[in-house]
Backbone as numpy.savetxt, mean C-alpha at the origin, in Angstrom:
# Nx Ny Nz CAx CAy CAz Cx Cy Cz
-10.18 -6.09 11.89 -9.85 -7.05 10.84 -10.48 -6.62 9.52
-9.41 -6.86 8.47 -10.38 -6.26 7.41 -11.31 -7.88 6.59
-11.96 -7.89 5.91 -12.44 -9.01 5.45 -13.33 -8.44 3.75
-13.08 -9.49 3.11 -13.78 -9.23 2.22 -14.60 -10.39 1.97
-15.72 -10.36 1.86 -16.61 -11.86 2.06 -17.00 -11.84 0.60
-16.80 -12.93 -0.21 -17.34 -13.24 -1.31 -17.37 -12.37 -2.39
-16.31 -11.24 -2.35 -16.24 -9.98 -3.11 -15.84 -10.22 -4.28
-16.29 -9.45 -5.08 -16.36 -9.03 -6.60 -16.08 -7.47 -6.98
-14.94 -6.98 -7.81 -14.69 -5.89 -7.90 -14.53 -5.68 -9.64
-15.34 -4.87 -10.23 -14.75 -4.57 -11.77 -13.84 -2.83 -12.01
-13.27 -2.96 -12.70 -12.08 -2.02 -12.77 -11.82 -2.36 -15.22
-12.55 -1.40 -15.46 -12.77 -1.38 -16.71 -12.85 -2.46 -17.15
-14.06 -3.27 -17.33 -14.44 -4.57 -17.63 -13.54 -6.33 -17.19
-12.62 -5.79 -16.43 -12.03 -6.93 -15.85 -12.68 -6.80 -14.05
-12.74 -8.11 -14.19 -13.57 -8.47 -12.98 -12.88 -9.17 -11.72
-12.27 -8.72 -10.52 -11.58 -9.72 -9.86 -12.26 -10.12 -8.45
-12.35 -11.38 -8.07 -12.80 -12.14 -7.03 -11.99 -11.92 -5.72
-13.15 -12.57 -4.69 -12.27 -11.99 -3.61 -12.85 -12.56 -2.50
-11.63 -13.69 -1.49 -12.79 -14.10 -0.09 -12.04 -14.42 0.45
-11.13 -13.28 1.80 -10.56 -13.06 2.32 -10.40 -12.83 3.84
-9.38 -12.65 4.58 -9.47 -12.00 5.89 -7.70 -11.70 5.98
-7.70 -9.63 6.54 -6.47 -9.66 6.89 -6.00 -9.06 8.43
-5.54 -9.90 8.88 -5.77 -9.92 10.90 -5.15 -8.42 10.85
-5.70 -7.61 12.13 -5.26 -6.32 12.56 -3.70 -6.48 12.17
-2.59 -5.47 12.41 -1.57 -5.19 12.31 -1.02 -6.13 11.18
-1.16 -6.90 10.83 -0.33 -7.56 9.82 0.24 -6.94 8.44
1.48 -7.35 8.36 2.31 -7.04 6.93 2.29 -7.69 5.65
1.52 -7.59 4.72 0.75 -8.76 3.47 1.15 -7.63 2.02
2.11 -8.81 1.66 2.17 -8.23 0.49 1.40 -9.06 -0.54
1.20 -8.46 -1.52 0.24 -8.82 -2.35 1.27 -8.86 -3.51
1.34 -9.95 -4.58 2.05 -10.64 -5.64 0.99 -11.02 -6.74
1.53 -11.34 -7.81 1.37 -11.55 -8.93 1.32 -11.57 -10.53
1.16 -11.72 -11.55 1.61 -11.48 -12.68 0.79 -10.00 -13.09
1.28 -9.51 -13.80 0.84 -8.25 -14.49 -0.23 -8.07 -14.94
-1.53 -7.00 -14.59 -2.49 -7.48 -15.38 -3.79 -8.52 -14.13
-2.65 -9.31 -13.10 -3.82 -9.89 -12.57 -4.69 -9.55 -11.72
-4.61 -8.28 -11.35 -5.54 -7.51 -10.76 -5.71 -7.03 -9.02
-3.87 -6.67 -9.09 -3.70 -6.30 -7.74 -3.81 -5.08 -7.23
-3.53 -3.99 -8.60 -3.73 -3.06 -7.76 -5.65 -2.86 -8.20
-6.55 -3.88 -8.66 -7.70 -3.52 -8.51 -8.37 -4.15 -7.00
-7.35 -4.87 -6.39 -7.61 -5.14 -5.38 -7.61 -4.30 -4.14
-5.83 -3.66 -4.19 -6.31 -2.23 -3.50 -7.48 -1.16 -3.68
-7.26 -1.13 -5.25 -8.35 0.48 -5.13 -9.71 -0.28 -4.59
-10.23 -1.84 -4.85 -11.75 -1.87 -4.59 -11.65 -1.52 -2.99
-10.74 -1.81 -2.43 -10.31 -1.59 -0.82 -10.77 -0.36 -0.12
-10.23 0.20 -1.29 -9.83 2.03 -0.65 -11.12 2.71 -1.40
-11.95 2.18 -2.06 -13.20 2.68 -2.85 -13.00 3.11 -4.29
-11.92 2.98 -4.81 -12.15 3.79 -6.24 -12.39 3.07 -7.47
-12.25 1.55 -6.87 -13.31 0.48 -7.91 -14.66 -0.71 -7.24
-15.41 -0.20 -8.23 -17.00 -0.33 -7.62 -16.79 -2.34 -7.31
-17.60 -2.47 -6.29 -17.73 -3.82 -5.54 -18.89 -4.41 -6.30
-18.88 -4.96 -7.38 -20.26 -6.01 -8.02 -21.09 -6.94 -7.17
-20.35 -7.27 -6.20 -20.74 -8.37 -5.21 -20.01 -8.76 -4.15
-20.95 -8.88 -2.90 -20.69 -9.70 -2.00 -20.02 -7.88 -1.03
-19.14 -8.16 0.10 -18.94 -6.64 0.81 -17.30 -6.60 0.94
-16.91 -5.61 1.58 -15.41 -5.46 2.51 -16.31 -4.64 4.10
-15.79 -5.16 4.91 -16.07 -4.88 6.29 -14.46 -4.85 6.89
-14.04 -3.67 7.64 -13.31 -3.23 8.51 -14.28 -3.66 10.02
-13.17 -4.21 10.59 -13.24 -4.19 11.97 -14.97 -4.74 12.73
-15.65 -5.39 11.20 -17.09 -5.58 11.44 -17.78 -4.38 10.70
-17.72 -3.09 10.39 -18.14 -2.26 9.79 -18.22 -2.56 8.59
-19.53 -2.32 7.91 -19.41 -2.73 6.03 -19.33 -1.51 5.89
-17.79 -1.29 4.86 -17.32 -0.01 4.62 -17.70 -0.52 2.69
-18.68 -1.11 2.54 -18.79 -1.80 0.88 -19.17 -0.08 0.28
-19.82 0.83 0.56 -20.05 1.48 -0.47 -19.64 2.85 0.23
-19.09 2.98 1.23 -18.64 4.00 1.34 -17.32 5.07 0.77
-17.67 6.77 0.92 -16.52 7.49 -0.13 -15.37 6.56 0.29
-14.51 7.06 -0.45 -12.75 6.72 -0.28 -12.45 7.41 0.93
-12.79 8.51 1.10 -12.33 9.64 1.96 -13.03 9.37 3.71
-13.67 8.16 3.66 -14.88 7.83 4.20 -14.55 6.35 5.46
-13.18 5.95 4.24 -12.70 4.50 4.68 -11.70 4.75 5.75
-10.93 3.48 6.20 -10.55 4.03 6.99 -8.67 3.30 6.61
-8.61 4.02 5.73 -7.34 3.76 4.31 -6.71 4.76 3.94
-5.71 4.78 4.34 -4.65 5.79 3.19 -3.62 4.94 2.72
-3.68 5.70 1.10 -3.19 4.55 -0.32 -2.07 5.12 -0.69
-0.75 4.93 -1.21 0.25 5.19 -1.44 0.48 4.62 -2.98
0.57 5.32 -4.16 0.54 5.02 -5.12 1.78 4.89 -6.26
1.79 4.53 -6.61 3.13 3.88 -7.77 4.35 5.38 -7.98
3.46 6.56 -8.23 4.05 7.81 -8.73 4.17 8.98 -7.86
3.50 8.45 -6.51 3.68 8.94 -5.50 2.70 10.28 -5.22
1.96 10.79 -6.51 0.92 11.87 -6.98 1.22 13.35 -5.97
2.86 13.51 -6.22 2.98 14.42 -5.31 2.72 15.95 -6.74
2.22 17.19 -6.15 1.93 18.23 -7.05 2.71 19.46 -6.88
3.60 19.09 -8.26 4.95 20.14 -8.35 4.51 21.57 -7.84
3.93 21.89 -8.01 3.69 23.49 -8.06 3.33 23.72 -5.99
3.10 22.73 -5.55 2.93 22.91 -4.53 4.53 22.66 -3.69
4.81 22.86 -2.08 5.90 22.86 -1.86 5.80 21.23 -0.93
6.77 20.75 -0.37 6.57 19.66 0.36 5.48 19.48 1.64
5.95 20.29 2.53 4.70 21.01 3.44 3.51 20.92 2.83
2.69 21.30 2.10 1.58 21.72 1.67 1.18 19.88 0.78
2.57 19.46 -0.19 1.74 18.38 -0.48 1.50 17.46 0.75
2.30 17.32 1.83 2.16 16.65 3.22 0.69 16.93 3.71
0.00 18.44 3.49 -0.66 18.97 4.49 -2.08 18.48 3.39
-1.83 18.24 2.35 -2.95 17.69 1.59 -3.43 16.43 2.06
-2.83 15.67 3.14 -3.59 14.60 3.93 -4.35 14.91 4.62
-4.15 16.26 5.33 -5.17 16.42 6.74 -6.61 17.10 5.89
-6.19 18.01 4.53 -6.95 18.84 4.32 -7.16 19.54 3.30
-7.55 19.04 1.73 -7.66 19.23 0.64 -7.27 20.52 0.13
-8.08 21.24 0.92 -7.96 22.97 0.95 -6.80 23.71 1.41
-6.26 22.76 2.80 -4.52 23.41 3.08 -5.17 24.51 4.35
-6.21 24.50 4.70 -6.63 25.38 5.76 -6.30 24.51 7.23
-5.15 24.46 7.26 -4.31 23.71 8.18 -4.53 24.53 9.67
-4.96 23.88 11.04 -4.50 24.83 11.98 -3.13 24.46 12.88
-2.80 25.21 13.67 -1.66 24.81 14.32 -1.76 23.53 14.74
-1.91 23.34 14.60 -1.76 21.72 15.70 -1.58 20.61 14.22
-2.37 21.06 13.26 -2.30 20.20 11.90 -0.74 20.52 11.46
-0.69 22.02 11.38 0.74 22.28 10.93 1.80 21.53 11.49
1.74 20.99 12.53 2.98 20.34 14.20 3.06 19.09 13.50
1.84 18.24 13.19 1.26 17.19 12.54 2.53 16.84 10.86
2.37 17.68 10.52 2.98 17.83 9.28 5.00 17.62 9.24
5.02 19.03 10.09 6.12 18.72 10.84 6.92 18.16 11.57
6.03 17.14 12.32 6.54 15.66 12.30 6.84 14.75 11.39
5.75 14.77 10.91 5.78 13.34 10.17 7.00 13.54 8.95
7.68 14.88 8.65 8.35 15.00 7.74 9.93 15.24 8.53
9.60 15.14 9.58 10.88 14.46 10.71 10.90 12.98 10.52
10.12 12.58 10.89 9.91 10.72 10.98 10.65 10.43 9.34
10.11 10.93 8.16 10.67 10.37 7.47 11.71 10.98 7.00
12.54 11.64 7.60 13.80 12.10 7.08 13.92 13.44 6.38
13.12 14.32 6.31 12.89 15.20 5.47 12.98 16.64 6.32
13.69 16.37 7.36 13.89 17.78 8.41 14.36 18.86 7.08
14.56 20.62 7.15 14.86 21.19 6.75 14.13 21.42 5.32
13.70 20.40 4.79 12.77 20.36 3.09 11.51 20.46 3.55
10.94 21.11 4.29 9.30 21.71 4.18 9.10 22.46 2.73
10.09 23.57 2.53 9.63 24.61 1.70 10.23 24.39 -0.06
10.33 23.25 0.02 11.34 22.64 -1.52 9.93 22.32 -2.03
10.30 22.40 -3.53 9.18 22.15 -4.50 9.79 20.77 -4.92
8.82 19.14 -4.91 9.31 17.95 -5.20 9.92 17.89 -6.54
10.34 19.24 -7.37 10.85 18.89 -8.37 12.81 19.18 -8.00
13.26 20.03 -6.68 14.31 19.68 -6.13 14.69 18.47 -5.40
13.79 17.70 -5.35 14.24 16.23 -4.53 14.49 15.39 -5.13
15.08 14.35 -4.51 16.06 12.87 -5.18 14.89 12.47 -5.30
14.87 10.85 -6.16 13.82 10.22 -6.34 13.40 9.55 -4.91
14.27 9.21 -4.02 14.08 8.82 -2.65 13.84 9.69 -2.13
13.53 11.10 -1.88 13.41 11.58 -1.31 11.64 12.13 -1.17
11.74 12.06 -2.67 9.96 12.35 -3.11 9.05 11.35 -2.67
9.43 9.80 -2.71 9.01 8.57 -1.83 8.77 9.28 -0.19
9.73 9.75 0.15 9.46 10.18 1.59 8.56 11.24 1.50
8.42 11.93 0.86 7.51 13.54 1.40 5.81 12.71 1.12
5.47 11.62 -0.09 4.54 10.64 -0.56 4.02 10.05 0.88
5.14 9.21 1.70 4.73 8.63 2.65 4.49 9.54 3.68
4.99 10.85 4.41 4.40 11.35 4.78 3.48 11.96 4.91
2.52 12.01 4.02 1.67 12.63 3.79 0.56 11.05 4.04
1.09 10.30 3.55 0.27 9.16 4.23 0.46 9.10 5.82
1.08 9.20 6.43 1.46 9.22 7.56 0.33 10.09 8.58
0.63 11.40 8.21 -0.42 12.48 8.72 -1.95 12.08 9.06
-2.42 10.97 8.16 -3.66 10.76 7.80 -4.10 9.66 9.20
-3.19 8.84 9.51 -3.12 8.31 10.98 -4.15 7.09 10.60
-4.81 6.69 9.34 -5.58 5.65 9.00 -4.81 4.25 9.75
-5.80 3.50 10.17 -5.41 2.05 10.73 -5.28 0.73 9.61
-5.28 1.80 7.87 -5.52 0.42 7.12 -4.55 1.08 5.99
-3.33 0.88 5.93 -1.69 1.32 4.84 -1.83 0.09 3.09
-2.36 1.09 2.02 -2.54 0.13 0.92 -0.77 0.79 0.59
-0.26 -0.05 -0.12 0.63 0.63 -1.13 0.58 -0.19 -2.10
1.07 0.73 -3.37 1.11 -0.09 -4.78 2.12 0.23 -5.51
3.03 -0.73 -5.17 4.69 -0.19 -5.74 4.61 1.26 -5.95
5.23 1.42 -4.54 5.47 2.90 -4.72 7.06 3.27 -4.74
7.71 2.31 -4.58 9.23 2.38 -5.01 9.89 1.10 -5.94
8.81 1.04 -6.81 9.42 0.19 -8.07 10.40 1.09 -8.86
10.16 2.29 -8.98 11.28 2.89 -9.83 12.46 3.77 -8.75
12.61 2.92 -7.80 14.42 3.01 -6.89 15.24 2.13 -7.24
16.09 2.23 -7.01 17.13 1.56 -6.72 17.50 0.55 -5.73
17.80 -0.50 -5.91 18.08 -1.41 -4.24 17.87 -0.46 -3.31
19.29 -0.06 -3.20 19.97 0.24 -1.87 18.61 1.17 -1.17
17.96 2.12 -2.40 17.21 3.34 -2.01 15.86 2.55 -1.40
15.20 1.17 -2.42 14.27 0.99 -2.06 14.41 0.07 -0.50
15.83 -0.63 -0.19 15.25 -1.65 0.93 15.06 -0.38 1.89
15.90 0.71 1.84 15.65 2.35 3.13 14.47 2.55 3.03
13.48 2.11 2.21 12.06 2.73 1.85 11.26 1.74 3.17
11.64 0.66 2.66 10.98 -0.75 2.95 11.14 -0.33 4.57
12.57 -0.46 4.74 12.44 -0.43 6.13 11.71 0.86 6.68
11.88 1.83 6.39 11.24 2.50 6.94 9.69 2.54 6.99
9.03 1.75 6.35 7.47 1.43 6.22 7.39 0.96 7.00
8.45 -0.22 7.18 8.15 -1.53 8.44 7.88 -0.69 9.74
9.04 -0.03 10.34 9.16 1.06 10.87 8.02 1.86 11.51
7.57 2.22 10.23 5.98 2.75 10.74 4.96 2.15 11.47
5.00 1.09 10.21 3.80 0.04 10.16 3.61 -0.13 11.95
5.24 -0.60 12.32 5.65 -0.83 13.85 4.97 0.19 14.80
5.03 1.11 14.10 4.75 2.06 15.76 3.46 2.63 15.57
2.65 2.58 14.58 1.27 2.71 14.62 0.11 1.77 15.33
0.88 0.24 14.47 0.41 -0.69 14.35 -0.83 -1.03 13.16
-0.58 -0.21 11.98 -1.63 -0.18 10.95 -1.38 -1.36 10.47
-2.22 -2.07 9.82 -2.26 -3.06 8.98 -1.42 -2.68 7.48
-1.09 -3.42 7.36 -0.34 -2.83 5.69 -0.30 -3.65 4.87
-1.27 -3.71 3.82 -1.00 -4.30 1.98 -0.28 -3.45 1.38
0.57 -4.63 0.54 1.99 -3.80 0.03 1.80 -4.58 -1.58
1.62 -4.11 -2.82 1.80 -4.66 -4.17 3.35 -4.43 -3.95
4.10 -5.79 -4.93 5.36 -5.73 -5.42 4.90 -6.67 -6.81
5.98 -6.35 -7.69 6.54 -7.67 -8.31 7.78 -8.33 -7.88
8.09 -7.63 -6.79 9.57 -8.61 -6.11 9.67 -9.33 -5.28
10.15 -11.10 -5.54 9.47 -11.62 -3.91 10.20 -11.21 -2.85
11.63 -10.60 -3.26 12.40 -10.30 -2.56 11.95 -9.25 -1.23
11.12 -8.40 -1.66 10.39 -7.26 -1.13 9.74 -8.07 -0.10
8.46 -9.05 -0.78 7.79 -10.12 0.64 8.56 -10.72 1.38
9.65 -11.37 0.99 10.50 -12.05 2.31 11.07 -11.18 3.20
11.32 -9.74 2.73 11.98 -8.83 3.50 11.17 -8.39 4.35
9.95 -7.55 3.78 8.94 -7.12 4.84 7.81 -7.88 5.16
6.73 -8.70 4.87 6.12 -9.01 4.85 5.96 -10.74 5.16
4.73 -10.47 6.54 4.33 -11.75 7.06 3.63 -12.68 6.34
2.57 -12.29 6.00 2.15 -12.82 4.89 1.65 -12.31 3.60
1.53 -13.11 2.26 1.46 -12.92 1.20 0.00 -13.68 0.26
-0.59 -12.06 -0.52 -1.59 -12.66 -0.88 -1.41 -12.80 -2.44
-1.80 -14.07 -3.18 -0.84 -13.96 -4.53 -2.84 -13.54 -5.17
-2.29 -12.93 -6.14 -3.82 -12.49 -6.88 -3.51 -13.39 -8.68
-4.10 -14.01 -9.58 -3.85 -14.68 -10.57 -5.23 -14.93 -10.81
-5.25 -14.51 -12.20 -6.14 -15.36 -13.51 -7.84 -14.53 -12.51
-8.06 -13.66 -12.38 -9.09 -12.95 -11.43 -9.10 -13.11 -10.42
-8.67 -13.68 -9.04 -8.96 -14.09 -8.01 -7.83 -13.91 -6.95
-7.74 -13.14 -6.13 -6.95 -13.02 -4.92 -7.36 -14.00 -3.45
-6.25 -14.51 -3.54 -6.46 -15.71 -2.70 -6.18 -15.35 -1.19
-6.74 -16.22 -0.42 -6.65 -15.66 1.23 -4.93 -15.66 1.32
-4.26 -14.51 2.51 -2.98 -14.47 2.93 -2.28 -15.74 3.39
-1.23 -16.39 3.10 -0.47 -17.33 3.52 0.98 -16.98 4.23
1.31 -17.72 5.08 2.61 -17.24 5.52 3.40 -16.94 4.54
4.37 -16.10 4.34 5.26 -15.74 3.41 6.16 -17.08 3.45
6.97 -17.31 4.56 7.83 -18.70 4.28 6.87 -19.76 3.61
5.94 -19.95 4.11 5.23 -21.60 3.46 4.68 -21.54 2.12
4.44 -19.97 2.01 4.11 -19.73 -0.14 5.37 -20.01 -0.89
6.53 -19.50 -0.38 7.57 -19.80 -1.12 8.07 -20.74 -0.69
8.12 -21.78 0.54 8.61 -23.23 -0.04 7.72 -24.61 -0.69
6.60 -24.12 -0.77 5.52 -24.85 -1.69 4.81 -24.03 -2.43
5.52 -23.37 -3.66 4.29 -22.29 -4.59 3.86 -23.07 -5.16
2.30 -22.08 -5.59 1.50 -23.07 -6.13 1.85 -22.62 -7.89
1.21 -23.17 -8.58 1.31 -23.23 -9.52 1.53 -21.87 -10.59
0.61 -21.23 -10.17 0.50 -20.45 -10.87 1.86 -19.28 -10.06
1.91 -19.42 -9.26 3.31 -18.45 -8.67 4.52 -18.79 -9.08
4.72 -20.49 -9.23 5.86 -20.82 -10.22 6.17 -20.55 -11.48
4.52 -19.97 -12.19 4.91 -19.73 -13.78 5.24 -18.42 -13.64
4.89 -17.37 -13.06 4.73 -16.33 -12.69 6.80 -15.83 -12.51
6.94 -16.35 -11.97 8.62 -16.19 -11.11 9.57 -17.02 -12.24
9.08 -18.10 -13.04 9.70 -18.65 -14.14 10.41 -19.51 -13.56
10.01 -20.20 -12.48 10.93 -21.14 -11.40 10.10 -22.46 -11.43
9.74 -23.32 -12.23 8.56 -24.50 -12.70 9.12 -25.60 -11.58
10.24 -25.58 -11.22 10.81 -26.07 -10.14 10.46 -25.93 -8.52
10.40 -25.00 -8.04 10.11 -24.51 -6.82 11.10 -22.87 -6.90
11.10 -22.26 -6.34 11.84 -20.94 -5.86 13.14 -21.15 -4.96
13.75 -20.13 -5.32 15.37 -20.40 -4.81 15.41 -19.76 -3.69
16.11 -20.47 -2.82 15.94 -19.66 -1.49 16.32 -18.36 -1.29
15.79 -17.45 -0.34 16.30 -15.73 -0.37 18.20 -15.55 0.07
């Protein structure tokens, strides 16, 4: 279980709160207005913004000040930070191993996971020959490889297309399924939480609030999720 007890995270002088719990395997997307400090919620997660107060504990472990590399998290990021000059293979193989001193069995590793996500035959393509869906996939595989029990993402297919991103979605779910990793997912779409996600943690005005069922946030939002969506009414059904 991950938990964050009474946490405090700053991320260039904005400060966001935090007193939480998210049950093993669960699908939680994380919502809110721009600015309110979701993806400082991931990075304080994954270590790359410092904890002011209070801890995060995995599974009972206080993972509060440990490296990134240390946690037990692989983060999937908005731009996907794949590195042109390298080929797909190699940015994949940058999960197991910074250096790329891959051994056979890492290499097999690689070669799966770029089966799983669709990418048979494109080992040796440089991500500047791939579709924009396609670079999403070589991104997630490389998360994949890493075999972590704790999946952050932070709109990492805001710039797809429908059709491209619900193939994304599902295929996360997909994963999520056969690992059984826990997975925080940033969107600005609620559409995205009703699709994948069990429950939803809305973050506003500093403070990320404990996970709620996805159906019961959207047929009673609270306030600040109604100004947020521009629906002062309640939300329209999916």
């Amino acid at each position: 279980m991950l938990r964050l007890d009474a946490m405090r995270a700053e991320n260039g002088g904005f400060d966001l709160a935090a007193d939480l719990a998210v049950e093993p395997g669960r699908r939680v997307a994380v919502i809110g207005p721009s600015g309110a400090g979701k993806s400082t919620l991931l990075g304080a997660i994954a270590g790359f913004f410092p904890v002011t107060a209070g801890r995060i504990t995995w599974d009972g472990r206080d993972i509060t000040g440990a490296a990134p590399g240390a946690r037990p998290v692989a983060m999937l990021f908005q731009d996907g930070n794949l590195f042109p000059h390298l080929t797909v293979a190699q940015n994949v193989g940058l999960g197991l191993r910074p250096d790329l001193r891959l051994s056979a069995q890492q290499h097999q590793a690689v070669e799966q996971a770029l089966h799983r996500v669709g990418l048979n035959g494109m080992a040796g393509r440089k991500p500047g020959a791939l579709s924009g869906g396609q670079q999403s996939r070589a991104a997630l595989a490389r998360v994949l490889v890493q075999a972590r029990p704790l999946l952050l993402l932070d709109e990492p297919f805001a710039a797809l297309g429908p059709a491209l991103k619900r193939d994304m979605l599902d295929l996360v779910q997909a994963l999520a399924a056969e690992t059984g990793a826990t997975l925080l997912m940033v969107s600005h779409d609620p559409d995205d939480a009703r699709y994948i996600a069990e429950q939803v943690i809305l973050v506003a005005e500093g403070r990320a609030e404990p996970p709620v069922t996805t159906a019961t946030l959207f047929a009673d939002p609270p306030e600040a999720l109604r100004r947020y969506l521009g629906a002062p009414g309640g939300l329209p059904d999916a």
